[in-house]
N, C-alpha and C positions, 0 to 999 in steps of 0.2 A: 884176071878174068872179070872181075868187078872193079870199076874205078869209080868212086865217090867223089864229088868234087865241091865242098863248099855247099853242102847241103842244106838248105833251109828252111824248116815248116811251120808257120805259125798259128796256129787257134786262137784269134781274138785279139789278146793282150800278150797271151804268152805263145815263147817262141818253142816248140815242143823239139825240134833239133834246129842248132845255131851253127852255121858254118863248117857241120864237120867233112872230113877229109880221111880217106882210108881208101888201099889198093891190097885187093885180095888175090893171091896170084896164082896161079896152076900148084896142084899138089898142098894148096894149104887147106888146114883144119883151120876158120877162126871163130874162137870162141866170141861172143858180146856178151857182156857183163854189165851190169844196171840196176839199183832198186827199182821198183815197181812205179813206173810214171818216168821212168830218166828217158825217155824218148826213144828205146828199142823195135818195140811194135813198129811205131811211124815211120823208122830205119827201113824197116826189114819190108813196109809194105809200099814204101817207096821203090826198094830198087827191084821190085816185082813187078811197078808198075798201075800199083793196085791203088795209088793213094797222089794226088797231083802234091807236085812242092811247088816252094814258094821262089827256090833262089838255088843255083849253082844246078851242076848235071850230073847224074847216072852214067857209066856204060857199062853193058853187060858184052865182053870177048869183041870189044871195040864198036859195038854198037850202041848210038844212044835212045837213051829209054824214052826220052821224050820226042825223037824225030820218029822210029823206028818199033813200037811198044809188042807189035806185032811179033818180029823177028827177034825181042830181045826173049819174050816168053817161051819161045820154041828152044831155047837153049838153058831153061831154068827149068825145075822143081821146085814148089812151095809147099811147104807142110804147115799152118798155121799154130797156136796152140790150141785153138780149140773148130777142129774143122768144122764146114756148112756140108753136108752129104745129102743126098736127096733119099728122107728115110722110104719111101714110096718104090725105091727099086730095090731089087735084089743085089747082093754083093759084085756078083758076075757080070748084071747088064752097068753096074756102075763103072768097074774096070775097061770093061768093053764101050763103055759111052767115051772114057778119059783118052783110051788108047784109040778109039776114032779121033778126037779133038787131034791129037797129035800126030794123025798120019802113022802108026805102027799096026806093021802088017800082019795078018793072020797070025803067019806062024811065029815072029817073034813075040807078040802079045801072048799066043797061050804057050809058050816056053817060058815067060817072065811070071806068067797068073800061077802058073803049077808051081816053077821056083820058090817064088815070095809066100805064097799060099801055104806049099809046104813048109818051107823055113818058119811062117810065123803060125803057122797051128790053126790057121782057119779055112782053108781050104774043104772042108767039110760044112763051113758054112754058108759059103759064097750063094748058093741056090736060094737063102734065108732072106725074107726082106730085113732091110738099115734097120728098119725102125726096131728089129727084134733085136738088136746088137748091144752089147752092154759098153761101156763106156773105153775099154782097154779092146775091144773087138773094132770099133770103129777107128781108133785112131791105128790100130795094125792095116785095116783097109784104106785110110789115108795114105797113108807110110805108103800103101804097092804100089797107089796108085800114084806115087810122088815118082817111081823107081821105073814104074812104067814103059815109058819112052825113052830110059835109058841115060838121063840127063846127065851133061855134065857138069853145072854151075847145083848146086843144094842149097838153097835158102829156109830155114826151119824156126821156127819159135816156139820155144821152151818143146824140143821134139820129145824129151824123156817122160812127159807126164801121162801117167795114168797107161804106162807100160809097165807088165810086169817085169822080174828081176833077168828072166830068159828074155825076153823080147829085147830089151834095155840093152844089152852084152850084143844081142844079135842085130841092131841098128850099128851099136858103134863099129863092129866090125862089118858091115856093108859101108857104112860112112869112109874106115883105115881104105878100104879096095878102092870106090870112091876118088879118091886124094891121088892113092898108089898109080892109079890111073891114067893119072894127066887132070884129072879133074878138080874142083875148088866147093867148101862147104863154107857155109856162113850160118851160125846158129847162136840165137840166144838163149841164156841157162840160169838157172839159180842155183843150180849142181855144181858146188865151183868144184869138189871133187874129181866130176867127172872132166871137167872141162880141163882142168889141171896135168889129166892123167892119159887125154889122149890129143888135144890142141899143140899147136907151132907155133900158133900166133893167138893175140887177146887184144882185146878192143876195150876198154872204161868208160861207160861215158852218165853223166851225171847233170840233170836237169838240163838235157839237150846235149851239154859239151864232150867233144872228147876231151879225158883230164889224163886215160895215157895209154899207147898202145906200141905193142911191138913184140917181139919173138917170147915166147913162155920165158925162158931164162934170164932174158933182160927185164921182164916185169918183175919176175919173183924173188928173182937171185937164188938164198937159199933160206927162206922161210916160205910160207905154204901160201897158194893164193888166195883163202879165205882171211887172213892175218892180213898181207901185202891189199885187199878189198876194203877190209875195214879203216885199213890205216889211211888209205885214199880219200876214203868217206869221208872221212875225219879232217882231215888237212884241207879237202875244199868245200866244205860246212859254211 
């Protein structure tokens, strides 16, 4: 559902992703794993469409992102890690601004706002403007408004922060349905726990490169993917 192809973005001097290459397919979870600067963000807001590259092509479900940017957005959700929300509106007209952008009709927009609403505990606040929302209440409102339109392709970065211990559990299990679906997630994490414990697939990649990726049990074998991270680190230092 996402095809990456010889990726390349450069800032300056340096090349912030170098040539990578990865195919995310129906039904996977895949994790991206990265210290902090290994070129994830720039990944992630490439194949969104959100970020021009320098070299090689995107497709999102056989569409390219750079002929098509339009049509490839209509089949994605992005959750950023740190969303832009417009504090000025109320929770509700935010939802209902999102779910206009995407063409989602009446009745399934307020069957999804009640769902999600309820499931994640704020629902009683939606009438509230952004701006009164505490840090773990905004990104619950990202999160519907990702869920929204019902997408198939889930593009997220670092989705777990600043969810509590219930929200956290109830994302990955909207994420398992998701996959179960027919559908494909693509998120980055510093959770290697998490990612360890509900991922198919893992992606590595370090100061731009991919250094390895492939099904959870050909990355790990049988030690844990924070040990099998380090040691990576470590060997291309």
């Amino acid at each position: 559902m996402i095809d990456i192809r010889n990726l390349t973005k450069t800032y300056g001097d340096k090349k912030a992703v170098d040539d990578l290459t990865l195919h995310i397919e129906k039904g996977e979870m895949y994790a991206f794993i990265g210290h902090n600067g290994a070129g994830k963000t720039t990944t992630i807001k490439s194949i969104c469409g959100l970020l021009d590259f320098d070299g090689g092509e995107i497709f999102v479900d056989g569409v390219s992102i750079k002929d098509d940017p339009i049509a490839c957005k209509r089949k994605i959700a992005y959750l950023p890690d740190n969303p832009d929300l417009y504090d000025f509106m109320s929770g509700i007209k935010y939802l209902n601004f999102i779910a206009n952008v995407f063409g989602v009709s009446r009745e399934d927009r307020f069957a999804r706002i009640k769902k999600y609403g309820d499931m994640f505990e704020i629902t009683k606040d939606l009438a509230e403007p952004i701006s009164s929302y505490s840090h773990g209440m905004k990104q619950k409102l990202a999160i519907i408004s990702a869920l929204i339109h019902d997408p198939k392709v889930l593009i997220m970065d670092e989705p777990f922060v600043g969810l509590d211990p219930k929200a956290t559990f109830l994302l990955k299990e909207e994420m398992k349905q998701i996959c179960e679906g027919g559908g494909a997630i693509f998120f980055s994490t510093h959770v290697l726990d998490v990612a360890e414990k509900i991922c198919n697939k893992i992606a590595i990649i370090k100061d731009g490169k991919l250094i390895r990726s492939g099904s959870m049990e050909e990355i790990k074998g049988d030690e844990s993917l924070e040990s099998v991270f380090l040691e990576l680190e470590d060997i291309n230092a």
